[in-house]
Backbone as CSV, one residue per row, in Angstrom:
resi,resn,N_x,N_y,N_z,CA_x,CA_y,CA_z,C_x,C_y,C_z
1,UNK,20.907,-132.096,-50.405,21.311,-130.714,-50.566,22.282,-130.375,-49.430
2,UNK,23.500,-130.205,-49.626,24.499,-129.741,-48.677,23.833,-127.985,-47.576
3,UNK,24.410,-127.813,-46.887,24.555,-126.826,-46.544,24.215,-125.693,-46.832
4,UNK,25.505,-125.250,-47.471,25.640,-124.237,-48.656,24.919,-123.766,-49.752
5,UNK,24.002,-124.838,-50.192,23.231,-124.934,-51.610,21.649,-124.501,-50.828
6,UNK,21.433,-124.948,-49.642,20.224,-125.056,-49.217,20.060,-123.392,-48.435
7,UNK,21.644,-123.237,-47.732,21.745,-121.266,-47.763,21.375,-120.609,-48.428
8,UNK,21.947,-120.570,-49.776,21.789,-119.683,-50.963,20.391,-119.797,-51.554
9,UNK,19.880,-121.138,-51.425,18.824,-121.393,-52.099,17.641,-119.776,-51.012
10,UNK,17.605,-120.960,-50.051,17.113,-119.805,-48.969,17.097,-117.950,-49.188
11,UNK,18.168,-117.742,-49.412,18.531,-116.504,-49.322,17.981,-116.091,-50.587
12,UNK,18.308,-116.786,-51.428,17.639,-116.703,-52.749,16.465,-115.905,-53.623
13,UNK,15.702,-116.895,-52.846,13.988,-117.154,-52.559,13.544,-116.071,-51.789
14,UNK,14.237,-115.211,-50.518,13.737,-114.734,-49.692,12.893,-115.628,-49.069
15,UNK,13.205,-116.789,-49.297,11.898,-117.751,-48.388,12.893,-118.461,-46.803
16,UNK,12.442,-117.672,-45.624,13.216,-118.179,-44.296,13.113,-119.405,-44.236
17,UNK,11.732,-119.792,-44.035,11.319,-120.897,-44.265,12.148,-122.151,-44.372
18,UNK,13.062,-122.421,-45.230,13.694,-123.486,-45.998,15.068,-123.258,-44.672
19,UNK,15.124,-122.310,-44.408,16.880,-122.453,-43.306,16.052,-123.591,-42.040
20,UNK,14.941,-124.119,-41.709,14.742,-125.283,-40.959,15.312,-126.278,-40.879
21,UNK,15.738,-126.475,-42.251,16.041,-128.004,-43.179,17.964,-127.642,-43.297
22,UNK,18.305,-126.263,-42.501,19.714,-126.411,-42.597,20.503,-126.776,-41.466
23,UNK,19.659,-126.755,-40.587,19.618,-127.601,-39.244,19.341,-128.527,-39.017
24,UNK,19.502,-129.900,-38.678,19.035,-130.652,-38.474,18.124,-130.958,-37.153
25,UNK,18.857,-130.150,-35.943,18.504,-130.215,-34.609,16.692,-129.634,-34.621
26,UNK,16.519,-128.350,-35.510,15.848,-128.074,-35.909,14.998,-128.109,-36.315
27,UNK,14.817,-128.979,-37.333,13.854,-129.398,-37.873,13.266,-130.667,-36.985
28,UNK,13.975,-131.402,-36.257,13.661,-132.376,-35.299,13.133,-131.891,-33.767
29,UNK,13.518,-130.643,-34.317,12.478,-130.117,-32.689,10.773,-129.372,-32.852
30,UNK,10.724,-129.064,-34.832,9.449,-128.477,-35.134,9.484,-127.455,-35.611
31,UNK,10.722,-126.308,-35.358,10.889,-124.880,-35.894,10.483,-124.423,-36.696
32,UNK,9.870,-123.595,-36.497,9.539,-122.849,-37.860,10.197,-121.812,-37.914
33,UNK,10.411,-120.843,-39.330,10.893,-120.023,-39.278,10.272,-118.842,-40.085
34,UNK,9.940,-117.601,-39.458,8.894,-116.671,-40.427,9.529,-115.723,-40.299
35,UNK,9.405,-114.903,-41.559,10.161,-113.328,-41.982,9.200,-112.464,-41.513
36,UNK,9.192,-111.381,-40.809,8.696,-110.553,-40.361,9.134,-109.717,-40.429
37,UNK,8.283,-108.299,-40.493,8.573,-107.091,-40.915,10.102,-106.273,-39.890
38,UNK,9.969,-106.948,-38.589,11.108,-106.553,-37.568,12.191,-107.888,-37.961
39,UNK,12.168,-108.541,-38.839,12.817,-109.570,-39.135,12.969,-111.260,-38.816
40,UNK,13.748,-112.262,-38.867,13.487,-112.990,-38.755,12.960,-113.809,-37.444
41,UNK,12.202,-114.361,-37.324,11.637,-114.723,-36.162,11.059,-116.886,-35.757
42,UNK,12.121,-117.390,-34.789,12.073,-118.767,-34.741,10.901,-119.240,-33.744
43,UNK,10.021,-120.001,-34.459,8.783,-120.727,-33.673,8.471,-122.009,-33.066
44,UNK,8.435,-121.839,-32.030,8.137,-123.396,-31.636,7.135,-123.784,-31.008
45,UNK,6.256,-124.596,-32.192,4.847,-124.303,-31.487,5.087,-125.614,-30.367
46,UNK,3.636,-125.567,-29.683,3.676,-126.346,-28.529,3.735,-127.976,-28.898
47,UNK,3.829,-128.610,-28.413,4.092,-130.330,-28.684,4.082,-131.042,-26.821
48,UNK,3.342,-132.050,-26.703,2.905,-132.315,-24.796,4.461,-133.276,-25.049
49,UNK,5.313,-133.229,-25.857,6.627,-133.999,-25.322,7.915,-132.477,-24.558
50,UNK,7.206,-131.137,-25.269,8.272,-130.596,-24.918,8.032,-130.080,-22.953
51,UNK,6.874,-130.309,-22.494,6.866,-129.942,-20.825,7.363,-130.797,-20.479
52,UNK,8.316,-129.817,-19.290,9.623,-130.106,-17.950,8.935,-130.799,-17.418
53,UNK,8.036,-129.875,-16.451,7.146,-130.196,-15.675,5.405,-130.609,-15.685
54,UNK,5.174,-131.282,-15.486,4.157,-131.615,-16.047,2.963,-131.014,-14.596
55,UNK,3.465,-130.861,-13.594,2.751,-130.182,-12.119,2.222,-129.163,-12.400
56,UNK,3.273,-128.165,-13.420,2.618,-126.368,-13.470,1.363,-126.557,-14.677
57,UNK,1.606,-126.947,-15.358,2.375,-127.740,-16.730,3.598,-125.901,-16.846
58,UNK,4.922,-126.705,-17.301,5.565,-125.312,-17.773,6.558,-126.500,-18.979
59,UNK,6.961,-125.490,-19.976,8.262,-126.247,-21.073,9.198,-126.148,-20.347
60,UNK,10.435,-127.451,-20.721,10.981,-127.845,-20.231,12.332,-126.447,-20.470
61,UNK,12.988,-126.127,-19.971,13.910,-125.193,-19.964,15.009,-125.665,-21.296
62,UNK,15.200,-126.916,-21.179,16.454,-127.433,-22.684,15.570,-127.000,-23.637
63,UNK,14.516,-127.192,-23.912,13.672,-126.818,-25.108,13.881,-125.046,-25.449
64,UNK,13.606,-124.708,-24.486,13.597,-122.978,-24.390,14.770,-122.478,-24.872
65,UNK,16.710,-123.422,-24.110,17.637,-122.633,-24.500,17.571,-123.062,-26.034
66,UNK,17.320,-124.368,-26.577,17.468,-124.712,-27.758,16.841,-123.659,-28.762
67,UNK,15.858,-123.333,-28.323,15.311,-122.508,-29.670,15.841,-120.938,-29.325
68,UNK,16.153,-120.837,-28.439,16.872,-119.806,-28.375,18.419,-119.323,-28.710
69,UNK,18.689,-120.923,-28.999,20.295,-120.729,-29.397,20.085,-121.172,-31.211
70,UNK,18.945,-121.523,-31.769,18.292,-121.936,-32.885,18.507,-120.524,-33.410
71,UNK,17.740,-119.493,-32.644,17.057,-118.254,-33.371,18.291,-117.968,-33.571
72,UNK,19.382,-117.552,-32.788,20.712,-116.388,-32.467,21.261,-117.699,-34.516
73,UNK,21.477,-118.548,-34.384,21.762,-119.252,-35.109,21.374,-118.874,-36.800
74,UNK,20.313,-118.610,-36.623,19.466,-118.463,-37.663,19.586,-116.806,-37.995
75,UNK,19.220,-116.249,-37.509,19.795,-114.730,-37.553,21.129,-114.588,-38.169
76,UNK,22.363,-115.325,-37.788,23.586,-115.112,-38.199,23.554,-115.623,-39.910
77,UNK,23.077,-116.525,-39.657,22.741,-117.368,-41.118,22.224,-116.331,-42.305
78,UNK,20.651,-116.123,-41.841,19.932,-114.714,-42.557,21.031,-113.586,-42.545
79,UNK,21.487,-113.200,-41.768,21.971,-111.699,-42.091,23.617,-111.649,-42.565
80,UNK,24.233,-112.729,-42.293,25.555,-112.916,-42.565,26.372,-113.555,-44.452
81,UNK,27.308,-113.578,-44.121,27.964,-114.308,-45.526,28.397,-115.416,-45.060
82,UNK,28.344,-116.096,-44.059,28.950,-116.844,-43.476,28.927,-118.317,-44.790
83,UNK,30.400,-118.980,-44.357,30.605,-119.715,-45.127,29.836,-121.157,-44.898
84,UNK,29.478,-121.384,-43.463,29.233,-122.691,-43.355,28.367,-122.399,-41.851
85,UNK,28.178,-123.206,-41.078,26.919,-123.481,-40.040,28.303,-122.305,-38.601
86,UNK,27.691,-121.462,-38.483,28.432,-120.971,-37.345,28.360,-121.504,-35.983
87,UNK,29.517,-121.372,-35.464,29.801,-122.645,-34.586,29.674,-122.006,-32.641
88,UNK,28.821,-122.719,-31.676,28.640,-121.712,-30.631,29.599,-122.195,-30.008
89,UNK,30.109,-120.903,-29.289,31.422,-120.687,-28.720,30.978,-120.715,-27.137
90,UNK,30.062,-120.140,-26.919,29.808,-120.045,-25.608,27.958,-118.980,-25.442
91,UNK,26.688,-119.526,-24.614,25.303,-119.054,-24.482,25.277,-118.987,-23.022
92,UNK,24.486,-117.447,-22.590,24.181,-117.661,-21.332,22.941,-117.674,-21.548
93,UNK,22.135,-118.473,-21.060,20.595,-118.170,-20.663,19.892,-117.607,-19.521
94,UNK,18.889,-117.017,-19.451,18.382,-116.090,-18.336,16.760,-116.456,-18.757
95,UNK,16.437,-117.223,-17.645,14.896,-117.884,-17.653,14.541,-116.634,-16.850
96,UNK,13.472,-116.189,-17.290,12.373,-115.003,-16.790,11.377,-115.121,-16.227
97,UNK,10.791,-116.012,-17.042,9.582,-116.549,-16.532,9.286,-118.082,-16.776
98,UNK,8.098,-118.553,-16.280,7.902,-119.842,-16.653,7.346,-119.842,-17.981
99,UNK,8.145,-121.347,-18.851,7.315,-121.439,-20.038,5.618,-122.208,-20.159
100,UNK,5.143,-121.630,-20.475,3.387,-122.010,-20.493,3.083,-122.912,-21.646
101,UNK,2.363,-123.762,-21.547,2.185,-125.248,-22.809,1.412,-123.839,-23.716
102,UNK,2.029,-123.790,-24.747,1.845,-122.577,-26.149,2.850,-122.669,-26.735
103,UNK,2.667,-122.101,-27.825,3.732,-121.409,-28.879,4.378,-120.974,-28.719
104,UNK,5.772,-120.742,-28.626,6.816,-120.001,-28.130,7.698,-119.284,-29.542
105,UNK,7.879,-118.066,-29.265,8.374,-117.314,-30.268,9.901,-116.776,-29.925
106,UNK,10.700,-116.937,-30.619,12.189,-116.358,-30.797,13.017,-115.534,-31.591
107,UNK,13.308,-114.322,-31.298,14.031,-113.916,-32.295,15.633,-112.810,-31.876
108,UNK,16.742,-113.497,-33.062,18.138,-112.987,-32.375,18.210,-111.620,-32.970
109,UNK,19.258,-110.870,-32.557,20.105,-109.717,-32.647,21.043,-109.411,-32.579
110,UNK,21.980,-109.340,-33.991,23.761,-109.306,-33.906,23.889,-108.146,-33.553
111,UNK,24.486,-107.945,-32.162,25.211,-106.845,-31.031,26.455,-106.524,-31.814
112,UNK,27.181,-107.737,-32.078,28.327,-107.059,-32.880,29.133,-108.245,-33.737
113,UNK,29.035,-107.840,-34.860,29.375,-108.982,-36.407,31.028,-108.389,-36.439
114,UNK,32.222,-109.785,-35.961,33.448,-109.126,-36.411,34.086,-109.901,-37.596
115,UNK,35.088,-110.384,-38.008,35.689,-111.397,-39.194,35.051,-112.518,-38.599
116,UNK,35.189,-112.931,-37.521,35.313,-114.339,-37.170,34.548,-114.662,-35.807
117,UNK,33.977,-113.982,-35.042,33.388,-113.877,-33.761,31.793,-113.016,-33.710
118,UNK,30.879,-113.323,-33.485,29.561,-112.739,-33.736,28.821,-112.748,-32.608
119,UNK,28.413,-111.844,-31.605,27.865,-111.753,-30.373,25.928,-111.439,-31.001
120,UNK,25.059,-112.620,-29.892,23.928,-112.225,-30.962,23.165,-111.691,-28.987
121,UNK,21.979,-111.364,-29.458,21.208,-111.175,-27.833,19.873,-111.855,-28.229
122,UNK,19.114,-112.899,-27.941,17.978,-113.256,-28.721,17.264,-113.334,-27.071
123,UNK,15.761,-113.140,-27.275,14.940,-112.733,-26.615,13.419,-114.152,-26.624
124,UNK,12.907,-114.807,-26.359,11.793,-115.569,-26.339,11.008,-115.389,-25.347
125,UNK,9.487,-115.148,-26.040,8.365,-115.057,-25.516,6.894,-115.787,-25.958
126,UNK,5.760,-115.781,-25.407,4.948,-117.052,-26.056,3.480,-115.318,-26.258
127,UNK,2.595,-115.125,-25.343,1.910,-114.181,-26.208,1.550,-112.838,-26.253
128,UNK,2.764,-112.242,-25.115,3.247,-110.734,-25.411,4.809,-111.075,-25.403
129,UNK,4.919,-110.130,-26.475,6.319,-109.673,-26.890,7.128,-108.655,-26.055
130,UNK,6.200,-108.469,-24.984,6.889,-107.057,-24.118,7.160,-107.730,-23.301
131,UNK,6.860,-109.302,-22.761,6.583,-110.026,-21.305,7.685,-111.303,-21.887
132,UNK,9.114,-111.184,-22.515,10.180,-112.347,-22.814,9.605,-113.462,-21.440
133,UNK,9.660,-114.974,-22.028,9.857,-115.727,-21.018,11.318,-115.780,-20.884
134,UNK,12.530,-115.937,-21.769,13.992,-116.115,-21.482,14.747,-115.328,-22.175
135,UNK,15.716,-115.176,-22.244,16.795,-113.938,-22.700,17.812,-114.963,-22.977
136,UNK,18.866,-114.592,-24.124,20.247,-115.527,-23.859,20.841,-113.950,-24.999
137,UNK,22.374,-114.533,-24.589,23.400,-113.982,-25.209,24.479,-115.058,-25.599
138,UNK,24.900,-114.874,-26.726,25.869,-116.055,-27.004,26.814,-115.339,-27.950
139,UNK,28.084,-116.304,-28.477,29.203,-115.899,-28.891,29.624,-116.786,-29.756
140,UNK,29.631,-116.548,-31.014,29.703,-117.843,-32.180,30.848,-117.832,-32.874
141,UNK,31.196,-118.535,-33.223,32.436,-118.544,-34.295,32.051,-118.696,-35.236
142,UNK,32.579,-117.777,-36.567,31.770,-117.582,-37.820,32.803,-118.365,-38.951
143,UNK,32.268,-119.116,-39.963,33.185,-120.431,-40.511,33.924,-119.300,-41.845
């Protein structure tokens, strides 16, 4: 299933679910993806390959920006027309706190959708939503 077919299918269905499988990076890291009433929201439950450090125990920080540049990803996907996999232009990340061996939850927010350029703000936290472990902002090119 190309791309495109596996979008629409998705969008389709209303089932988020299936945009895992439009990623590849994605689906090879565990993601899940669940529709929620505040909208779409990227999961990564815990796995003992994804801790940095194994001293605190804390997740490894690449894991953290990944699903955080996953979610902003996935958001554009869900809420956009976009023709094909939008392409990152440039992510800052802002670690907050340490990540704790758990579930880690993600979800983006398009700041501003233009023809061709899409600024998202996505937020990750593991089991309050008021207490983000990392923050990123990124800047995508839309296909």
């Amino acid at each position: 299933m190309t791309f495109m077919e596996a979008m629409r299918a998705a969008k389709a269905s209303g089932n988020a679910e299936q945009l895992s499988g439009v990623i590849p990076y994605a689906g090879f890291m565990g993601f899940e993806i669940e529709l929620s009433d505040d909208g779409l929201v990227c999961a990564m439950p815990f796995q003992k390959h994804l801790v940095g450090n194994p001293m605190l125990p804390a997740l490894h920080g690449g894991t953290i920006s990944a699903l955080l540049e996953n979610a902003a990803l996935m958001a554009l996907i869900w809420e956009t027309d976009t023709a094909g996999l939008p392409k990152t232009i440039n992510i800052t990340v802002e670690y907050l706190r340490s990540g704790r061996p758990r579930d880690t939850f993600a979800q983006g927010l398009i700041t501003k959708l233009g023809r061709r350029v899409a600024n998202v703000r996505v937020e990750a936290w593991q089991d309050d939503r008021t207490k983000p472990i990392a923050a990123a902002h990124g800047h995508f090119l839309l296909v």
